[in-house]
C-alpha positions as CSV (number, residue, x, y, z in Angstrom):
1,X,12.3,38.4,12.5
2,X,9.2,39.7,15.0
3,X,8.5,38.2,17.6
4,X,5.3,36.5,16.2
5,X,7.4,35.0,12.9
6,X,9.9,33.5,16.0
7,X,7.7,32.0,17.4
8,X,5.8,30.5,14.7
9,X,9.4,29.4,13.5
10,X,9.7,27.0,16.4
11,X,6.0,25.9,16.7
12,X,6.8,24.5,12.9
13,X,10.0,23.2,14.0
14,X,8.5,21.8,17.5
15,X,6.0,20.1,15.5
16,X,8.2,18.7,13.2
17,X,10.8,16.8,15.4
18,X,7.3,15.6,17.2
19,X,5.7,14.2,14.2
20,X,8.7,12.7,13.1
21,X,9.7,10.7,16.1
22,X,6.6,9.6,17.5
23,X,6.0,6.9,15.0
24,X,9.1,5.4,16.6
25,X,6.8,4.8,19.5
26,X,5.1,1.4,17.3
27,X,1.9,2.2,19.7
28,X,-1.1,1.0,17.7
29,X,-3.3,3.2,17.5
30,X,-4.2,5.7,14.5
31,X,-3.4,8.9,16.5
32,X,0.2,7.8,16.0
33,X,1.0,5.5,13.2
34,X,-1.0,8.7,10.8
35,X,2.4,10.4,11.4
36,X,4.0,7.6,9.2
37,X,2.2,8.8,6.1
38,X,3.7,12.7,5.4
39,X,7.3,11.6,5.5
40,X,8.3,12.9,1.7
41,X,6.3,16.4,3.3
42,X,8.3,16.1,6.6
43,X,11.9,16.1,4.5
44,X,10.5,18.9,2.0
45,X,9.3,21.4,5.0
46,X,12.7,20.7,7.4
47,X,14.2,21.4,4.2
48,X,12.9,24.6,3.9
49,X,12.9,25.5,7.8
50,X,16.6,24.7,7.5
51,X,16.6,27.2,4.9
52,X,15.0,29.8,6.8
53,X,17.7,28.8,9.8
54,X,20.5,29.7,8.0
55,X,18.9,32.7,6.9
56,X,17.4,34.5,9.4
57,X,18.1,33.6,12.5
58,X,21.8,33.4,14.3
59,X,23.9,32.4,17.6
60,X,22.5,30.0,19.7
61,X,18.6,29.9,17.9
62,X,20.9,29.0,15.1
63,X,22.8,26.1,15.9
64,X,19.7,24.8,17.8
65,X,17.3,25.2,14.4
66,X,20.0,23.7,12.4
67,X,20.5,20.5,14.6
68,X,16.6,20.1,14.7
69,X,15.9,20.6,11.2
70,X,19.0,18.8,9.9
71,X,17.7,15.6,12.0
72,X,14.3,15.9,10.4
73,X,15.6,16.0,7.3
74,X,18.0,13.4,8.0
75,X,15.2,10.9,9.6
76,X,12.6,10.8,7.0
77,X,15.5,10.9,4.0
78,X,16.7,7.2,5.8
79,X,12.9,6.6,5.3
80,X,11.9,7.6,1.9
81,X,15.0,7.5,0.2
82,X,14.6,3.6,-0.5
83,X,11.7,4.4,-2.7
84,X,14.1,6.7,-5.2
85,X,16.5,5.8,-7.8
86,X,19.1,6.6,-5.6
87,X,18.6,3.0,-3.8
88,X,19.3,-0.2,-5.3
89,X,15.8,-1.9,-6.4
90,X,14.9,-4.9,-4.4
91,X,13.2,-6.7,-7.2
92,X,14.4,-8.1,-10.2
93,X,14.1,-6.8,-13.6
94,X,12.5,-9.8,-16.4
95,X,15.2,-11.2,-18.8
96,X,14.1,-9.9,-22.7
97,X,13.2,-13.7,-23.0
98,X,11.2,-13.7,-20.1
99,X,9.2,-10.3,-21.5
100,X,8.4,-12.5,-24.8
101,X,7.2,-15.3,-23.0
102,X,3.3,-13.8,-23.4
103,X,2.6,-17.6,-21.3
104,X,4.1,-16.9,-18.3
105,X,3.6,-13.0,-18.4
106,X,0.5,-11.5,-16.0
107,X,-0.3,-7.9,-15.8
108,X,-2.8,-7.0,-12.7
109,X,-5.1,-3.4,-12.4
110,X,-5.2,-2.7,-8.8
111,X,-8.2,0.2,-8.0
112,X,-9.4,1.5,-5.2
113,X,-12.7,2.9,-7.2
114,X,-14.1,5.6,-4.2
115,X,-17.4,4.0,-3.3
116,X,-19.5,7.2,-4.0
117,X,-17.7,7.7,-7.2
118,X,-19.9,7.0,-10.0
119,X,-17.9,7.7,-13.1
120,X,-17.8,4.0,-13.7
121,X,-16.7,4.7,-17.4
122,X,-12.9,6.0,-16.4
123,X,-12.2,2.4,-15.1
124,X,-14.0,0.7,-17.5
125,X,-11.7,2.0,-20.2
126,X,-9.0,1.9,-18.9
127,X,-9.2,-1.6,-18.6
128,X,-10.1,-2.0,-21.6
129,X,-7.3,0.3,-23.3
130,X,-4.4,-1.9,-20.7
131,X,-5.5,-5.3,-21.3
132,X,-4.7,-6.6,-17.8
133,X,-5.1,-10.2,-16.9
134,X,-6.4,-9.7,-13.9
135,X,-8.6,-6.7,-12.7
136,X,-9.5,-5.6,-9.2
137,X,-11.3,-3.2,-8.1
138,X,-12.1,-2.0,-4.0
139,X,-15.0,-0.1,-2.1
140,X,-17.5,-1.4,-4.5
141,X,-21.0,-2.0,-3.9
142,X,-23.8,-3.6,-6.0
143,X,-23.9,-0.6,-8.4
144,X,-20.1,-0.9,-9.3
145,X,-20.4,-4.8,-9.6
146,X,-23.2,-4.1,-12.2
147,X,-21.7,-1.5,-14.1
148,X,-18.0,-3.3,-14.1
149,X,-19.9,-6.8,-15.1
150,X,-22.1,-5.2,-17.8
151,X,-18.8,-4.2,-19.9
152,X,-16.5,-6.3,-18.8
153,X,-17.6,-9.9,-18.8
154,X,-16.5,-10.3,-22.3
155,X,-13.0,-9.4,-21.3
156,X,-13.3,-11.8,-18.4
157,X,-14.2,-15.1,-17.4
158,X,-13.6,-14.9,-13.9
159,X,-15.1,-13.1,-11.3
160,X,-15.3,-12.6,-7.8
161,X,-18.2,-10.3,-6.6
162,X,-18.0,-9.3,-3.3
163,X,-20.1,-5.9,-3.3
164,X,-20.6,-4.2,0.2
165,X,-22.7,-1.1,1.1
166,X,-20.0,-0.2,4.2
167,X,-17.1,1.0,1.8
168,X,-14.8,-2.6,2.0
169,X,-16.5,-4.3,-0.7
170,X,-14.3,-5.9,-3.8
171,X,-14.6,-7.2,-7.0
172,X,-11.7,-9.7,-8.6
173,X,-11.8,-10.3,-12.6
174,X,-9.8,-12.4,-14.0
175,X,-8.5,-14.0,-17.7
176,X,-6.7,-16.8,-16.3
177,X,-8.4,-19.7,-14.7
178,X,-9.2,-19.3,-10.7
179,X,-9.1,-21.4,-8.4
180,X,-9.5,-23.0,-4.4
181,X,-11.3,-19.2,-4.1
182,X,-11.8,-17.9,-0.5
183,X,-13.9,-14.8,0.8
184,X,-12.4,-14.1,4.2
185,X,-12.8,-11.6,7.0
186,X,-9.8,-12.2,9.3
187,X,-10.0,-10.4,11.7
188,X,-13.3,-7.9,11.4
189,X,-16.7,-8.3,10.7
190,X,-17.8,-6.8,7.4
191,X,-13.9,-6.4,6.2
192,X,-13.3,-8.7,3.5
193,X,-10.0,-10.5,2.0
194,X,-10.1,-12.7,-1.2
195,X,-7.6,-15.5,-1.5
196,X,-7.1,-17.6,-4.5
197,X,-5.3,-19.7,-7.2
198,X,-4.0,-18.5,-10.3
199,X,-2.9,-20.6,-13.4
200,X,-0.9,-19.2,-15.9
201,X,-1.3,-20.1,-19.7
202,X,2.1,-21.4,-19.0
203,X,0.7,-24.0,-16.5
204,X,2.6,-22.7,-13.2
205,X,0.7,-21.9,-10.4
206,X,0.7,-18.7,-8.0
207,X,-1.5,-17.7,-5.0
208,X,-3.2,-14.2,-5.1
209,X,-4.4,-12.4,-1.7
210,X,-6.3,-8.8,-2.2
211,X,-6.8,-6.7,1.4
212,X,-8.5,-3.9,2.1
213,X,-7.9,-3.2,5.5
214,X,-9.3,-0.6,7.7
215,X,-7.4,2.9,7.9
216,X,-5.9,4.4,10.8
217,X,-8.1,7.0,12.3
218,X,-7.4,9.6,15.2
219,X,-9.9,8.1,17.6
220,X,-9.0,4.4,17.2
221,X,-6.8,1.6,17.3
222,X,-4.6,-0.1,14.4
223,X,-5.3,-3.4,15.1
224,X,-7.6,-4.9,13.2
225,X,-5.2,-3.0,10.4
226,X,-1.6,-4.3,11.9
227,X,-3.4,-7.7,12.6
228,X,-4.8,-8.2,9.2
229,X,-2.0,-7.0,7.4
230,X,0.3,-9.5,9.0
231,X,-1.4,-12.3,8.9
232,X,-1.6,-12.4,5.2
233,X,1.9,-12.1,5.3
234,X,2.9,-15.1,7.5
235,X,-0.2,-17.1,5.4
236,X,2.0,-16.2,2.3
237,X,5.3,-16.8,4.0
238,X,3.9,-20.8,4.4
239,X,2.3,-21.0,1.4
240,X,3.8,-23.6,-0.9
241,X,3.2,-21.5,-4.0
242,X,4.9,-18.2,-5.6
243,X,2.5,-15.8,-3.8
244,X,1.2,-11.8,-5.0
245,X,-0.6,-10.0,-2.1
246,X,-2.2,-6.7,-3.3
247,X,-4.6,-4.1,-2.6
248,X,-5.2,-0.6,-0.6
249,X,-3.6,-1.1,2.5
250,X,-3.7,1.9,4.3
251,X,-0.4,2.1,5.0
252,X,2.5,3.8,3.5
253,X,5.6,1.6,2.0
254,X,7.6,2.8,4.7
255,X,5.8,2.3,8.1
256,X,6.6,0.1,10.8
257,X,3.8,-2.0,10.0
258,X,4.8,-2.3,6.0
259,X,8.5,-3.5,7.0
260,X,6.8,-6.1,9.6
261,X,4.7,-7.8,6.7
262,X,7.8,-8.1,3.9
263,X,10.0,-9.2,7.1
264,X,6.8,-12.0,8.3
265,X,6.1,-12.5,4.5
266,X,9.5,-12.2,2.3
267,X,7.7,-10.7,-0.6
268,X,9.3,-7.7,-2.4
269,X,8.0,-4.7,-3.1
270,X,8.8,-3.2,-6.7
271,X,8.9,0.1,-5.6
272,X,11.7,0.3,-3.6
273,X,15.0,1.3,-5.6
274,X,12.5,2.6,-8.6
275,X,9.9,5.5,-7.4
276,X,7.4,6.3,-4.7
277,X,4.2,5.8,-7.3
278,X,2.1,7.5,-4.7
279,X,-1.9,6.4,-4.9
280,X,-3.3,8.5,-2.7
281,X,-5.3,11.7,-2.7
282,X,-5.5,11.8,-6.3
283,X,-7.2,15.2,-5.8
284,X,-4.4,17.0,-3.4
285,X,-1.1,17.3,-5.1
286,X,0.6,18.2,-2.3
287,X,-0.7,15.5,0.3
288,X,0.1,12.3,-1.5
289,X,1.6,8.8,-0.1
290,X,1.7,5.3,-1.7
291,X,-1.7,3.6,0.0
292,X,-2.0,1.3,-2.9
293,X,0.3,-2.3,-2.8
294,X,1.7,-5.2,-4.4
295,X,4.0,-6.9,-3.3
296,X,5.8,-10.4,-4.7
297,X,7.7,-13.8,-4.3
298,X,10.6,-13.2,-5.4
299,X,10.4,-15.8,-8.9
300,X,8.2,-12.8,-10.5
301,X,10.7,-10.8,-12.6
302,X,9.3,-7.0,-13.0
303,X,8.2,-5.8,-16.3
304,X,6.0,-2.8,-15.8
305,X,5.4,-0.3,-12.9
306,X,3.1,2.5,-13.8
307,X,0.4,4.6,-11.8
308,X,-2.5,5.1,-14.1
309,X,-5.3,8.1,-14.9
310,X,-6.9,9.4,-12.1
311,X,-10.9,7.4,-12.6
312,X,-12.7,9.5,-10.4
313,X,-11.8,8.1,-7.2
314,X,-9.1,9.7,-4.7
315,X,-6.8,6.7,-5.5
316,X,-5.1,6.7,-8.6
317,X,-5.3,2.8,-9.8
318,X,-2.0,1.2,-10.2
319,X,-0.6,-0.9,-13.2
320,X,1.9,-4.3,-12.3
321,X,3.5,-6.6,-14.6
322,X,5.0,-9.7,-14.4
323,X,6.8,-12.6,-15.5
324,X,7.1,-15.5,-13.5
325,X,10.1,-17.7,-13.4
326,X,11.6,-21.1,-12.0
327,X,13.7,-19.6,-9.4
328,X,13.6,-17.1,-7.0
329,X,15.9,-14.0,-7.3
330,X,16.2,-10.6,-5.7
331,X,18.5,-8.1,-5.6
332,X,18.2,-8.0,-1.7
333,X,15.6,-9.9,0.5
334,X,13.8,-8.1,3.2
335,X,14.8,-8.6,7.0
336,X,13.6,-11.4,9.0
337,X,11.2,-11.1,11.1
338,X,12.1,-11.7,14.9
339,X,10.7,-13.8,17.6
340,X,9.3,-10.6,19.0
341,X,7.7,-9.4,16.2
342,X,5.7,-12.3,15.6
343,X,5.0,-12.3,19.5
344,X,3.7,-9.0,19.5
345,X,1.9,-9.6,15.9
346,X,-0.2,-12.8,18.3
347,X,-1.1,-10.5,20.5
348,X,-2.8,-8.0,18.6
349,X,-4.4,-10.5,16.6
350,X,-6.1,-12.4,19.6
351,X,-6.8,-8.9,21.1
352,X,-8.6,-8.2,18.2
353,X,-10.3,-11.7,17.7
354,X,-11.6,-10.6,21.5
355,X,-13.2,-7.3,20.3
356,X,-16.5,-6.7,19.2
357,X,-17.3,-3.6,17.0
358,X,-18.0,-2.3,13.7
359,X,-15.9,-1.8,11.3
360,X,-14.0,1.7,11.0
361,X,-15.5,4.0,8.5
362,X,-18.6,2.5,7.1
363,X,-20.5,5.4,6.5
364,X,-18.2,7.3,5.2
365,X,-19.5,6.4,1.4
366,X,-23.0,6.4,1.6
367,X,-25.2,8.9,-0.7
C-alpha cells in the first residue's frame, strides 16, 4: 500500500472507533447523539476495513487494524443485532383467534408526509388501498389538511387537524370513536403532540400519543428532543389504559435516548427480534435508519409490521397492526428505568422549560 492509501486506511479506521464510541458519552447535544444513527453503516464499513487488514497490511499495523476494526464491528453488532431475526422478538405474536376478532383488531398508517412534498395522491391511496383504522400523517400544513380531508373524510369520522407552516404540524384520522383529545406542546413552542382515547368496536379502551419531536442538529442541543420523548413515556407508564405512542421521532431504535423511553415507559417495540424496517431517507439507499416509531403496552398482540411505498416524502410511511387483549404478555420486558435516569430526565426537562427559543428547523420546508 502507498503511503497515501496508509494513511487514509487509518483516517477511516480513526474515524470509525471515534464515531462509534462517542455516543457512549450520553452528552445531549446533536453533535453527538447524530453518531447514534449510522450504526448498521458503522458494522458494514469495519467489516470491510477488517477485510482490507487482513489483506494488506501485516505485523504490528496488523494486529492494531484488526483489534480496532474487530471492536467496531463488535460494538454496533451488540447494537443492531436486536433488530434482526437473529434476536428473540420482544412482542407477542396475535393468537389466529385474536387475528379473526375484526372487533378488537386496529391497524394504524404512521407518515411522515415531507412538508414541501406535494404528491398528496401517493398517500391518499395508499390509505385507501390498506384500509387503516387510524391514519396519521406529520409535517403538514394547511395544504395537506385540505387535500387529505377532501378524499378522505368519507373514510373517516375523526379528525384532528393540527396544520403548521414550521414543518411540525399533524393530522390524526380516525374510524374509531375519539376521545378526552389533547393538542400539546410539552416542552417547545410551535412543536406539537396529540394525546387521545381510542375505543375499539370491541368496547375496550386504549390511549394514543403521536410526537414529532425536533431532530438532532450539529449546532444544538437534544433537549427539547430527549425531554419530550421521555416524558410521553413516563405519562404512558402512569396511564391507567393499554397505551400506543407513535410517530417520527428522530431517533433511531437503538440510541440511548430510545432505550431510556421503553425503560421510563415499558412499551415494546415490535421491531426488535423481527427487522430494522428503516423509514428514513427514502431517497438514499445507502444512508437509511428507523426514524419512524410505534411502540406498545404489552396486551397488543402483533399482527402486521410492514414499511409501505415511498409517497413522495424522504420517509417511507410505516404500516402496524394490532389486536388487543385482556392481559399483558411479552416475550421479554424492557429494563427499568433507574433513579438516575429519571433524575437526569428532570433536569433536562426543567432546563428546557427555562429556555426560550424557536423551534429547530422551521424553515427548512418552506417554498
Amino acid at each position: 500500500m502507498t503511503l497515501f492509501l496508509i494513511s487514509l486506511y487509518w483516517f477511516t479506521v480513526g474515524f470509525l472507533v471515534v464515531a462509534t464510541l462517542v455516543p457512549f458519552s450520553k452528552i445531549p447535544h446533536g453533535a453527538i447523539r447524530s453518531f447514534a444513527f449510522p450504526r448498521e453503516q458503522f458494522f458494514v464499513l469495519a467489516l470491510a476495513m477488517f477485510a482490507i487488514t487482513l489483506v494488506f497490511l501485516g505485523g504490528q499495523q496488523r494486529i492494531l487494524g484488526l483489534i480496532a476494526t474487530g471492536s467496531v464491528i463488535v460494538i454496533n453488532a451488540i447494537y443492531i443485532a436486536k433488530f434482526t431475526p437473529l434476536w428473540r422478538s420482544q412482542s407477542v405474536n396475535a393468537t389466529p383467534e385474536e387475528r379473526e376478532d375484526g372487533s378488537r383488531r386496529v391497524t394504524l398508517i404512521a407518515s411522515n408526509v415531507k412538508q414541501s412534498n406535494r404528491d398528496y395522491s401517493k398517500l391518499i391511496n395508499l390509505i385507501k388501498t390498506e384500509k387503516p383504522d387510524i391514519a396519521t400523517a406529520l409535517e403538514v400544513d394547511a395544504a395537506w389538511v385540505d387535500a387529505l380531508y377532501s378524499e378522505l373524510k368519507d373514510d373517516f369520522q375523526h379528525w384532528v387537524k393540527v396544520d403548521q407552516e414550521n414543518s411540525y404540524g399533524m393530522v390524526l384520522m380516525s374510524r374509531l370513536p375519539l376521545d378526552e383529545t389533547e393538542v400539546r406542546e410539552l416542552l417547545v413552542e410551535g412543536v406539537p403532540s396529540i394525546r387521545t382515547r381510542v375505543r375499539m368496536d370491541s368496547g375496550q379502551e386504549w390511549r394514543l400519543y403521536i410526537v414529532h419531536p425536533e431532530p438532532p442538529v450539529p449546532y444544538h442541543d437534544t433537549k427539547g428532543r430527549d425531554g419530550e420523548i421521555a416524558l410521553i413515556g413516563m405519562e404512558a407508564k402512569k396511564d391507567p389504559l393499554p397505551s400506543i405512542v407513535t410517530g417520527d421521532l428522530n431517533d433511531v431504535a437503538w440510541s440511548t435516548t430510545t432505550r431510556r423511553f421503553q425503560a421510563l415507559s415499558g412499551l415494546l417495540d415490535p421491531r426488535i427480534g423481527r427487522g430494522f424496517y428503516n423509514t428514513f431517507h427514502a431517497g438514499v439507499v445507502l444512508a437509511r435508519w428507523p426514524l419512524d416509531h410505534l411502540f406498545h403496552d404489552p396486551e397488543f398482540r402483533l399482527i402486521r409490521l410492514a414499511r409501505m411505498p415511498n409517497v413522495g416524502s424522504d420517509h417511507f410511511p410505516i404500516l402496524f397492526s394490532f389486536a388487543l387483549s385482556n392481559s399483558a404478555e411479552a416475550h421479554f420486558m424492557p429494563e427499568q428505568s433507574s433513579a438516575e435516569e429519571r433524575e437526569e430526565v428532570r433536569e433536562i426537562v426543567e432546563d428546557e422549560r427555562n429556555t426560550d427559543r424557536e423551534a429547530i428547523g422551521t424553515d427548512w420546508e418552506k417554498g
